[in-house]
KEFI-771720 format. One record per residue (C-alpha): x, y, z; residue number from 1. Coordinates in pm, 1 decimal. Example, Ala and Ser with C-alpha at 12.3 -4.5 7.8 and 13.67 -1.06 7.14 Angstrom:
+----------+----------+----------+-----+
:       px :       py :       pz : pos :
+----------+----------+----------+-----+
:   1230.0 :   -450.0 :    780.0 :   1 :
:   1367.0 :   -106.0 :    714.0 :   2 :
+----------+----------+----------+-----+
//
This chain:
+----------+----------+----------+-----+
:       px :       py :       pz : pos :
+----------+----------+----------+-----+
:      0.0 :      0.0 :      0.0 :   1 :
:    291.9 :    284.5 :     85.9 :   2 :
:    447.1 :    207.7 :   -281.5 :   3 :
:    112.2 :    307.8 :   -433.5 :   4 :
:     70.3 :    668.4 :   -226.6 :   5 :
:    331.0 :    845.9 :   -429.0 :   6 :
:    164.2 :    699.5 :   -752.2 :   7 :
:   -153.5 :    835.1 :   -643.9 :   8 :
:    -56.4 :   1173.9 :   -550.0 :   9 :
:    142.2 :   1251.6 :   -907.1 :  10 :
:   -258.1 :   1091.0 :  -1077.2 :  11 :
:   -463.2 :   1357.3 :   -835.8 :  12 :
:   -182.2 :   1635.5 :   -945.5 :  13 :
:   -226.0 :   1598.3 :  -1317.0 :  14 :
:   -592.3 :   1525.6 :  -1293.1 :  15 :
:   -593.1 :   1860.6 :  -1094.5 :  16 :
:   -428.7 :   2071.7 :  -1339.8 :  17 :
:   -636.1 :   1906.4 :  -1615.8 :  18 :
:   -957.3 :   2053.2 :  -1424.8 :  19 :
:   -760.6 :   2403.7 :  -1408.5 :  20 :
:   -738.1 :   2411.0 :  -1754.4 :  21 :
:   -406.5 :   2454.2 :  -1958.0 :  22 :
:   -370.7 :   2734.6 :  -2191.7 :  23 :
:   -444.2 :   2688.5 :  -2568.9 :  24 :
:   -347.8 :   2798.1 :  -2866.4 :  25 :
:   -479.1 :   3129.6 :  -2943.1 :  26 :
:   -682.1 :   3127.0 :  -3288.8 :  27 :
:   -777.8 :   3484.2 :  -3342.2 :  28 :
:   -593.3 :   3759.6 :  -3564.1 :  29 :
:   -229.9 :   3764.7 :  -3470.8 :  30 :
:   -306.7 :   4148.4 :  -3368.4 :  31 :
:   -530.0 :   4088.1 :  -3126.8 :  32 :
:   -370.2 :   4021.1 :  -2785.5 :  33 :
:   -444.5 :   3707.7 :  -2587.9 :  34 :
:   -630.6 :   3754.3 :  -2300.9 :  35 :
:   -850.8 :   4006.2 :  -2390.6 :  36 :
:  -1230.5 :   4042.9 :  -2486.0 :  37 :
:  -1403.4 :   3816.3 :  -2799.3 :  38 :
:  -1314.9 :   4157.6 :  -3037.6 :  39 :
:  -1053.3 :   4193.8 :  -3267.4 :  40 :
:   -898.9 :   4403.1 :  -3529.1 :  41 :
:   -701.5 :   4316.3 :  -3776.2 :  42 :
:   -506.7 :   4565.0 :  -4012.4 :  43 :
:   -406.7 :   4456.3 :  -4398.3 :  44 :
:    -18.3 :   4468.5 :  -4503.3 :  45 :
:     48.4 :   4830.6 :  -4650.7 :  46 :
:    374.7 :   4809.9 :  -4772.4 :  47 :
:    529.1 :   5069.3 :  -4948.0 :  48 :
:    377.8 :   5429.9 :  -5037.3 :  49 :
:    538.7 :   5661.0 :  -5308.2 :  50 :
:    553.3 :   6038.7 :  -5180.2 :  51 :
:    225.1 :   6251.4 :  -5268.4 :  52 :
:     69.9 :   5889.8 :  -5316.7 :  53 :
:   -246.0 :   5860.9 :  -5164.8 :  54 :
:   -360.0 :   5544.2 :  -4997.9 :  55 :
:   -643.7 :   5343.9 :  -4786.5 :  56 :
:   -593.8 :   5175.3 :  -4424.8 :  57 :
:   -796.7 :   4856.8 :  -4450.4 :  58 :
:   -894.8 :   4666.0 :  -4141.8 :  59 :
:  -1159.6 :   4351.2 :  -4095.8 :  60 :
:  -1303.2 :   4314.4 :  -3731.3 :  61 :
:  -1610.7 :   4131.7 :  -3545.8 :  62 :
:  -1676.7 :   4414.9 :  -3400.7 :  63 :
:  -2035.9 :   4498.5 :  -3464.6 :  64 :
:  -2135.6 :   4783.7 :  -3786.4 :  65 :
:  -2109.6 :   5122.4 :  -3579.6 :  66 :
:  -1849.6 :   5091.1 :  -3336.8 :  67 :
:  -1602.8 :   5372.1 :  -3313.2 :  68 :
:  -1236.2 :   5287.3 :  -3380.1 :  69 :
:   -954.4 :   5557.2 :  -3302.4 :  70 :
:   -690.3 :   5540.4 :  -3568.8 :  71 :
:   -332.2 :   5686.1 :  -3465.7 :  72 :
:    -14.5 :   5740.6 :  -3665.1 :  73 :
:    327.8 :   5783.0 :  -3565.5 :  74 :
:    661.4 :   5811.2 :  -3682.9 :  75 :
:   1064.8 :   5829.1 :  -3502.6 :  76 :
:   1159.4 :   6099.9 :  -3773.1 :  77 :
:    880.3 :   6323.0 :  -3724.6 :  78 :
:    824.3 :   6586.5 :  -3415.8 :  79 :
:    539.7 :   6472.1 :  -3180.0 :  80 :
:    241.4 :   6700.4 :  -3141.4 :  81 :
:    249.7 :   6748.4 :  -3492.3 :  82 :
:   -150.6 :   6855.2 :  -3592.4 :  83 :
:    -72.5 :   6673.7 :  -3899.6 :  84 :
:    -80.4 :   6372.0 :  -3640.2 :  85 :
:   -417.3 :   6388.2 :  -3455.3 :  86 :
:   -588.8 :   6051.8 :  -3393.3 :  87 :
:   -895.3 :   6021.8 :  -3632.8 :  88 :
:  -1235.7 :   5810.8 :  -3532.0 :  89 :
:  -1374.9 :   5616.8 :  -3835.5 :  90 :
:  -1710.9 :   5400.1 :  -3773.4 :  91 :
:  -1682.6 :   5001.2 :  -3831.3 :  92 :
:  -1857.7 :   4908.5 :  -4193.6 :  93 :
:  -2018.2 :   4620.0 :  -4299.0 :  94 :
:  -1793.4 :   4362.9 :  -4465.9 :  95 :
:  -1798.2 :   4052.3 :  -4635.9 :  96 :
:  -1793.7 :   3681.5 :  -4524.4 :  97 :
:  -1953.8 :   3739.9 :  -4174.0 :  98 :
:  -1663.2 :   4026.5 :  -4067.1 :  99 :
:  -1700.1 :   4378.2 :  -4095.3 : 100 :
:  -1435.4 :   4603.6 :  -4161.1 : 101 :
:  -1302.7 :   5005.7 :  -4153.6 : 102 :
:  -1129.6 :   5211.4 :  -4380.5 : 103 :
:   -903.5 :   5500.0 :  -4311.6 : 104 :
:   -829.4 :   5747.9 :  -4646.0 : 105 :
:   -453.0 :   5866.0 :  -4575.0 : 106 :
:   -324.0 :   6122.5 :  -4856.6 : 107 :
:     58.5 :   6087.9 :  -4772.2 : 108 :
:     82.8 :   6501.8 :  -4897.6 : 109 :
:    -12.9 :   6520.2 :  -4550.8 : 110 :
:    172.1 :   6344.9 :  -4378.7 : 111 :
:    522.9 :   6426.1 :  -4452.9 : 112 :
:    708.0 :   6724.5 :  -4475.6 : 113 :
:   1002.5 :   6575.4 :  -4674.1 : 114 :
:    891.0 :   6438.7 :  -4971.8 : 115 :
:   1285.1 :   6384.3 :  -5062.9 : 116 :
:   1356.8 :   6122.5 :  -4816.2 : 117 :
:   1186.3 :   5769.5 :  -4656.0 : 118 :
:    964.5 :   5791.0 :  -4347.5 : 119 :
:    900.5 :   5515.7 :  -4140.2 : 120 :
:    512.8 :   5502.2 :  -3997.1 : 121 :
:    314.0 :   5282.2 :  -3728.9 : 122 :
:    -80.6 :   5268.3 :  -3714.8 : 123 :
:   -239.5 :   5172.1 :  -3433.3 : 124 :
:   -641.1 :   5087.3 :  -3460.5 : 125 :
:   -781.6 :   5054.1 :  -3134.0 : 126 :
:  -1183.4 :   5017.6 :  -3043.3 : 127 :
:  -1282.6 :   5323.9 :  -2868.6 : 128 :
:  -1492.2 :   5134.6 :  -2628.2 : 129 :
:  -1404.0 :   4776.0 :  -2678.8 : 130 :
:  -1045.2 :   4584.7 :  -2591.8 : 131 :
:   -974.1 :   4560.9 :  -2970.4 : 132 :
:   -674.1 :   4690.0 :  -3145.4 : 133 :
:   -425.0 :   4614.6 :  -3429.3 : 134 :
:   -125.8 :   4727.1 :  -3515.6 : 135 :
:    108.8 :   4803.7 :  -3848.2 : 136 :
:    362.9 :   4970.9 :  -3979.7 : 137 :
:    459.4 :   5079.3 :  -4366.3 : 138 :
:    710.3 :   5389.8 :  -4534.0 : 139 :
:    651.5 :   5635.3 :  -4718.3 : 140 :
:    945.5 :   5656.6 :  -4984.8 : 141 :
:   1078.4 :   5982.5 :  -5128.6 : 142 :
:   1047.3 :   6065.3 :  -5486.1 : 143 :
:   1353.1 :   5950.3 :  -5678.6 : 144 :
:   1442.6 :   6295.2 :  -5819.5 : 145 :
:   1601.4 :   6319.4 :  -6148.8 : 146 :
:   1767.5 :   6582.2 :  -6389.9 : 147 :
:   1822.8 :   6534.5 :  -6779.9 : 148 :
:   1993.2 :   6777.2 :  -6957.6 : 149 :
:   1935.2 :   6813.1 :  -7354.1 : 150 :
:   2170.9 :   6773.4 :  -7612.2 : 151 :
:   2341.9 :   7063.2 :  -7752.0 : 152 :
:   2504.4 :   7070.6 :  -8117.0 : 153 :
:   2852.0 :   7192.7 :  -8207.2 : 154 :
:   2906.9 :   7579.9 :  -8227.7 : 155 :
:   3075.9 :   7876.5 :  -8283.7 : 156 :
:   3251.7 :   8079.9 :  -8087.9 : 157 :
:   3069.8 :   8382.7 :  -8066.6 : 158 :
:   2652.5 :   8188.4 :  -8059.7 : 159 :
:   2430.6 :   8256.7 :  -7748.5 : 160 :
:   2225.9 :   7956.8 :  -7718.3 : 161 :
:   1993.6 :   7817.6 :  -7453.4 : 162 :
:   2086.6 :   7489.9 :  -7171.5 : 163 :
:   1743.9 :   7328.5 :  -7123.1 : 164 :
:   1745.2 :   7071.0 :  -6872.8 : 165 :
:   1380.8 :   6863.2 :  -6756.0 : 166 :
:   1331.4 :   6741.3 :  -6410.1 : 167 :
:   1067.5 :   6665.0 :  -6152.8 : 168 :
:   1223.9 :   6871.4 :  -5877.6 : 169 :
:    950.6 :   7083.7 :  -5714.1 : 170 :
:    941.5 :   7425.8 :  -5888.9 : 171 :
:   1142.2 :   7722.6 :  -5711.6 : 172 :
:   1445.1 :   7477.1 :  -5575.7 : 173 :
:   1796.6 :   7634.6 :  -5691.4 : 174 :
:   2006.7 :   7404.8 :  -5928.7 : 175 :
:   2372.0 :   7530.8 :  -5941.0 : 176 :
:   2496.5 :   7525.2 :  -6316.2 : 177 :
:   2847.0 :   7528.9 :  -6475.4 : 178 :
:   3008.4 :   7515.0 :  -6831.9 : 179 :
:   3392.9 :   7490.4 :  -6842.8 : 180 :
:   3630.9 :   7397.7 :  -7137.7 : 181 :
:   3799.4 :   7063.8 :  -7101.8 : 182 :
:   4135.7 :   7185.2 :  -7238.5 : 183 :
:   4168.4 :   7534.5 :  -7114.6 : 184 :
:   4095.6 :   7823.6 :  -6801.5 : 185 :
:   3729.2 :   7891.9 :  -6943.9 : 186 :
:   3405.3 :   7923.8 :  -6833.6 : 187 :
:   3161.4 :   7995.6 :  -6620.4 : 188 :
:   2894.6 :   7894.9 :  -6313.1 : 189 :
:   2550.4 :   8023.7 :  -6145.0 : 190 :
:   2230.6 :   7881.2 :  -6044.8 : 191 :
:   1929.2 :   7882.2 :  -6159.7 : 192 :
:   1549.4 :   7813.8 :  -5996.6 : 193 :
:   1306.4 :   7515.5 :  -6152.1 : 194 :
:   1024.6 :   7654.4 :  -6329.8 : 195 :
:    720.9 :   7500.3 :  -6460.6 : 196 :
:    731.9 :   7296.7 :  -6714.7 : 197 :
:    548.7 :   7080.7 :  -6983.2 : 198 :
:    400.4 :   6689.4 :  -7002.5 : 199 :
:    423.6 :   6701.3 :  -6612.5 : 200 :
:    758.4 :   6787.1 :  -6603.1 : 201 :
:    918.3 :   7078.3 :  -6494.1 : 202 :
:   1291.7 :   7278.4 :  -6624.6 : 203 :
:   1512.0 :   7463.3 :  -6547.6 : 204 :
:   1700.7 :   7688.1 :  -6833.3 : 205 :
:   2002.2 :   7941.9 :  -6855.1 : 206 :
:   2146.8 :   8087.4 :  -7168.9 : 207 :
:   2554.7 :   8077.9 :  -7243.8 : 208 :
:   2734.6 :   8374.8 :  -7388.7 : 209 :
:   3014.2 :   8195.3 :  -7606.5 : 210 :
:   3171.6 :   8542.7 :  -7628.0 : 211 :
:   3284.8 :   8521.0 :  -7248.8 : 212 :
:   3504.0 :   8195.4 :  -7375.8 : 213 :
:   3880.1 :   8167.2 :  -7430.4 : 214 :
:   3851.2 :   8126.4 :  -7833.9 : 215 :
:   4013.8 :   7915.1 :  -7960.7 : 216 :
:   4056.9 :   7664.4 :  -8298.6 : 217 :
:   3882.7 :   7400.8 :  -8113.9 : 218 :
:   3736.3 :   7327.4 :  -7788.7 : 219 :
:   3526.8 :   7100.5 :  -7616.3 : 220 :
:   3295.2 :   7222.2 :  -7310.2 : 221 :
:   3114.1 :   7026.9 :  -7043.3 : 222 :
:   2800.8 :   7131.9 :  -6887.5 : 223 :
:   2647.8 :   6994.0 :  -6564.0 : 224 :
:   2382.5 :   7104.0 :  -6303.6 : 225 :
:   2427.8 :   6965.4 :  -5997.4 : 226 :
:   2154.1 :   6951.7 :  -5705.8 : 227 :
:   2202.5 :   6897.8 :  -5361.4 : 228 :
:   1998.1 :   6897.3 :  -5019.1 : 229 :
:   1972.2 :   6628.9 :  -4738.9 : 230 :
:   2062.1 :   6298.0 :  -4857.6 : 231 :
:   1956.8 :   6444.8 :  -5210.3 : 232 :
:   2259.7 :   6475.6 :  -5430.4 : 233 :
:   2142.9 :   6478.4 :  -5871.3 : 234 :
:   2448.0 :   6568.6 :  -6105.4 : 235 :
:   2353.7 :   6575.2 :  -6473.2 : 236 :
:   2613.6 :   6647.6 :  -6749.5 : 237 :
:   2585.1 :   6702.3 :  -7116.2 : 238 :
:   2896.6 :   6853.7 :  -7366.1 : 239 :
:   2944.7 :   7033.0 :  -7700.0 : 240 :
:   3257.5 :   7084.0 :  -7930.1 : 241 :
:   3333.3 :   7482.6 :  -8016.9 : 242 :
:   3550.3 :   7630.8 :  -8312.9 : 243 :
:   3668.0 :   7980.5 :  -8391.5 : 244 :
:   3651.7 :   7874.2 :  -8761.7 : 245 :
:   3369.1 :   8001.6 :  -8966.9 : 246 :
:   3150.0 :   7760.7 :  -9072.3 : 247 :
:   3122.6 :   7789.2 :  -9486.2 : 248 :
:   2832.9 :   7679.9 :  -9755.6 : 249 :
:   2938.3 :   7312.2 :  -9669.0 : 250 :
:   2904.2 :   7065.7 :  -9407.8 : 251 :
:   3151.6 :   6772.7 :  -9286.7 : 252 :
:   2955.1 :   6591.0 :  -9049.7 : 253 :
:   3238.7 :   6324.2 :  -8847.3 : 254 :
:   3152.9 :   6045.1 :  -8670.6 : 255 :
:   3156.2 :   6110.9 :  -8277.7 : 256 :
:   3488.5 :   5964.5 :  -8135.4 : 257 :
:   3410.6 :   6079.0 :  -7795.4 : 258 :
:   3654.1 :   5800.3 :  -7628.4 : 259 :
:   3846.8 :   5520.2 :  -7867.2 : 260 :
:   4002.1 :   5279.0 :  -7776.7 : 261 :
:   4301.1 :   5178.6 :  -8057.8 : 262 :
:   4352.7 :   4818.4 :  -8105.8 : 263 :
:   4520.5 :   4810.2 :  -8455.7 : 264 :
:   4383.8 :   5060.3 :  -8805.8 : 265 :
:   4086.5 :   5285.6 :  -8711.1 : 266 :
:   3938.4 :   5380.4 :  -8985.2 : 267 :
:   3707.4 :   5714.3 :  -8947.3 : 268 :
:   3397.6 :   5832.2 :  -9170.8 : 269 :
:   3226.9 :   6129.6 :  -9227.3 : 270 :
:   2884.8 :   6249.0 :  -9371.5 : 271 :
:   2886.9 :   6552.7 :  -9610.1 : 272 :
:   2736.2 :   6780.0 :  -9847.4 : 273 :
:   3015.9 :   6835.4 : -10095.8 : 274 :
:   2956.6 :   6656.6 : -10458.3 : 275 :
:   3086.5 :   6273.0 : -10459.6 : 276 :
:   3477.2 :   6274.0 : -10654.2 : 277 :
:   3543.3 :   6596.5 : -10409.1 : 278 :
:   3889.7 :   6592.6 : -10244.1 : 279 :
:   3881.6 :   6645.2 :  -9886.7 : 280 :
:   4210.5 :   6722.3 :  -9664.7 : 281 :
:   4222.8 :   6524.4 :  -9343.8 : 282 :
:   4465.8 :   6639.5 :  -9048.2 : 283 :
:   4491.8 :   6516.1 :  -8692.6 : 284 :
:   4645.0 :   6707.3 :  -8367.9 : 285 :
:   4754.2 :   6677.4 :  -8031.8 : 286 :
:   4498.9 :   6962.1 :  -7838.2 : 287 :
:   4559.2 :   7167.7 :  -7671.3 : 288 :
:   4829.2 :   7241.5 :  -7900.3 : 289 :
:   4714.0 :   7279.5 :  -8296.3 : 290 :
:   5053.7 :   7324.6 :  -8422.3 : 291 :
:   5150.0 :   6965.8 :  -8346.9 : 292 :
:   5044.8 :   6769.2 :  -8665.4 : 293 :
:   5040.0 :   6386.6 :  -8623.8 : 294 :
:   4972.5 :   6266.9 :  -8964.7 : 295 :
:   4748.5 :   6409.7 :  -9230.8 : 296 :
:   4601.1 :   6315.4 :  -9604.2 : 297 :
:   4356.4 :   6366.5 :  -9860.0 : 298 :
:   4027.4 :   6169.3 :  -9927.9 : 299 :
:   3773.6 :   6124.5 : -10211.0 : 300 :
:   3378.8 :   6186.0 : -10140.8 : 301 :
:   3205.0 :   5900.1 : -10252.3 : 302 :
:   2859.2 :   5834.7 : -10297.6 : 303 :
:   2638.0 :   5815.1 :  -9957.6 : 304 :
:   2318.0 :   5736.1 :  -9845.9 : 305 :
:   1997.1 :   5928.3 :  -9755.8 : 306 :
:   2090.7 :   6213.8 :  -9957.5 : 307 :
:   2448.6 :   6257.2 :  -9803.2 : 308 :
:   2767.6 :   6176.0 :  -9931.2 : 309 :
:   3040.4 :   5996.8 :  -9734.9 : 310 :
:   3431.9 :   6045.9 :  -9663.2 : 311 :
:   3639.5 :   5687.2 :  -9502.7 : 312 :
:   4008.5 :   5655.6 :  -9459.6 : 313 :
:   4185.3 :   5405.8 :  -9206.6 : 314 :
:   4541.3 :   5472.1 :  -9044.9 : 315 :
:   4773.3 :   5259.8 :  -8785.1 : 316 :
:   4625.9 :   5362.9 :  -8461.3 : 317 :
:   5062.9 :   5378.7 :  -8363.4 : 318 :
:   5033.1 :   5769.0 :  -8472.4 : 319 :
:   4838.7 :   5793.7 :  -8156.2 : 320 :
:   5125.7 :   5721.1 :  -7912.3 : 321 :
:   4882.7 :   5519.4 :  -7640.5 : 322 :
:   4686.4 :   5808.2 :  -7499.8 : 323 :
:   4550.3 :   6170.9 :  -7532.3 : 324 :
:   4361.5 :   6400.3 :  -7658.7 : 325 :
:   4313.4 :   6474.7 :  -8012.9 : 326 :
:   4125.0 :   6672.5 :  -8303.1 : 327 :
:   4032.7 :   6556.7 :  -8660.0 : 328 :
:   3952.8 :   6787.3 :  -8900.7 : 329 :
:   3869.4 :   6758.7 :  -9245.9 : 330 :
:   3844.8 :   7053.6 :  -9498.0 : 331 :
:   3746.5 :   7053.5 :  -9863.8 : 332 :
:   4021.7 :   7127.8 : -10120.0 : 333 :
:   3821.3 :   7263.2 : -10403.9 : 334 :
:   3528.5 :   7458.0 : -10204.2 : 335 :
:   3411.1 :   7600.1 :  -9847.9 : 336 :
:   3392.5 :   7291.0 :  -9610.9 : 337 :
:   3515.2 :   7190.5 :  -9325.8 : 338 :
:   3390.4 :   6957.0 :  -9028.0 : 339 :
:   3646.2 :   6825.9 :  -8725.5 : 340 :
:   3556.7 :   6621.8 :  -8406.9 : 341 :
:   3757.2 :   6614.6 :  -8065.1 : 342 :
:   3805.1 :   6278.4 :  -7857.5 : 343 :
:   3986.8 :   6111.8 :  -7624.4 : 344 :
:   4238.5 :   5840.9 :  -7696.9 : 345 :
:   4260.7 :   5536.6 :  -7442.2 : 346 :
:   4513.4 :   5253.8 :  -7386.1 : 347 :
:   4369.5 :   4938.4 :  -7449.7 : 348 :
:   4478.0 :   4698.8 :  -7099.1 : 349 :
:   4757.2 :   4445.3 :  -7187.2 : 350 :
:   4901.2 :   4608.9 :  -7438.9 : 351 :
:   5323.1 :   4671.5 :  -7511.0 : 352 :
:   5357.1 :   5041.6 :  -7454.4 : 353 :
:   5065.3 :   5110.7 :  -7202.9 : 354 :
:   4806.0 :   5027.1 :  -7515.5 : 355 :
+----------+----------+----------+-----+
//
């Protein structure tokens, strides 16, 4: 009989905590916190919201068509107190499937003062009366800005053109502008403001005075405006080859070698108005310096496409010495034309003699 009391005791234990009832697994909405009332809440994923995006909270609940819910936002990067902030009470709705639901309208313009950079949020839902409440969070992304600068064609020392750039900055912000000569001590800087623009896009403009250049035979010039506030930082760059050389009756039209890479002959070609069997004098230099001719020859026009004629001739990219910068020009013999192109000259890896 004594080796059967202990046995009994640990039976009447378990049996005892059997009729006190162990805990179970909770079954309602994760958001709704065990131990409290039969009401819950329960708020759908939000995700991610663009800047100036607006959105919809959407909740289901068993809490009954009527019922008051108090919706609250918050956010670490944003002052407290801010009016912008103040709880809002929306009414439960009827819903679908036996569960009702709310919805909370949330333009995101409101919200943020920083439409540049991310903001964290957290809504909290809570029943005004009942123990029901949920709990979410989502961002609020910044607008990727952008600026895109249009191309400019060749000119002439001495034009006044126009530097039209599109972006989607927000009209009166101050872009800081520059135009400087890649070969010489010439140029010139400012800023400008964004103005309105077209097709939802707004621009930002600024006219260059090629008088205020160092002239010379021929120069290339880079243009950028660059854009910077908080984590914010937009560069955009466009260039444009410049001559002293008066332009005549007609056109030589190169092929833009802006970087070239020499790995044996290069042969370059042209586009042009002059008549096909035309002779046309080719010449390249070292620039800055124009007085240091590298090799030179002449060309025939020969028939083209489109309307235009054509110019081709291939040398041993050797002349080029590995690296630097260079200008091709090509002038008619028997009448006014003349085109020439500047580029940059690049050793190709591997190669004896740094090419």
């Amino acid at each position: 009989m004594r080796a059967m009391i202990p046995v009994l005791i640990v039976m009447l234990l378990v049996a005892g905590c059997m009729g006190l009832g162990v805990p179970q697994a909770h079954t309602e909405p994760s958001g709704n916190p065990a131990g409290t009332d039969t009401y819950w809440l329960r708020i759908a994923p939000i995700g991610t919201i663009t800047a100036g995006d607006a959105f919809t909270v959407n909740a289901t609940t068993n809490l009954p068509v009527g019922k008051e819910v108090r919706c609250e936002l918050s956010s670490l990067n944003m002052p407290p107190g801010n009016p912008r902030y103040d709880p809002a009470i929306i009414p439960v709705l009827p819903g679908e499937n036996g569960l009702n639901r709310t919805v909370l309208a949330i333009d995101s313009g409101d919200i943020i003062t920083d439409s540049r950079s991310t903001t964290p949020f957290t809504i909290i839902e809570r029943a005004v009366r009942e123990n029901a409440k949920d709990i979410a969070p989502f961002r609020v992304d910044g607008i990727q800005y952008t600026i895109l600068l249009d191309p400019i064609s060749d000119k002439h020392f001495g034009d006044t053109f126009t530097v039209v750039g599109r972006t989607n900055l927000p009209v009166g912000d101050v872009v800081a502008v520059s135009v400087h000569s890649n070969y010489y001590e010439s140029g010139t800087t400012g800023r400008v403001s964004v103005a309105p623009g077209t097709n939802g896009q707004n621009a930002t403009s600024f006219m260059v005075d090629t008088t205020m250049f160092l002239q010379a035979e021929y120069d290339d010039y880079v243009v950028h405006e660059t854009y910077s506030r908080g984590d914010i930082s937009l560069d955009s760059g466009t260039d444009f080859s410049i001559s002293s050389i008066p332009e005549g009756p007609f056109f030589i039209t190169i092929y833009p070698y802006k970087i070239l890479s020499p790995a044996g002959n290069q042969t370059f070609t042209a586009t042009t108005s002059l008549p096909s069997g035309d002779d046309v004098f080719w010449e390249f230099r070292t620039v800055p310096a124009p007085g240091s001719i590298l090799l030179n020859g002449t060309v025939k026009v020969t028939d083209g496409d489109a309307g235009l004629n054509r110019t081709a001739f291939t040398i041993d990219d050797s002349v080029f010495g590995g690296f630097g910068n260079f200008v091709l020009t090509e002038k008619a013999v028997e009448r006014d034309g003349w085109g020439y192109k500047l580029f940059f000259v690049v050793p190709v890896p591997g190669m004896a003699g740094g090419r």
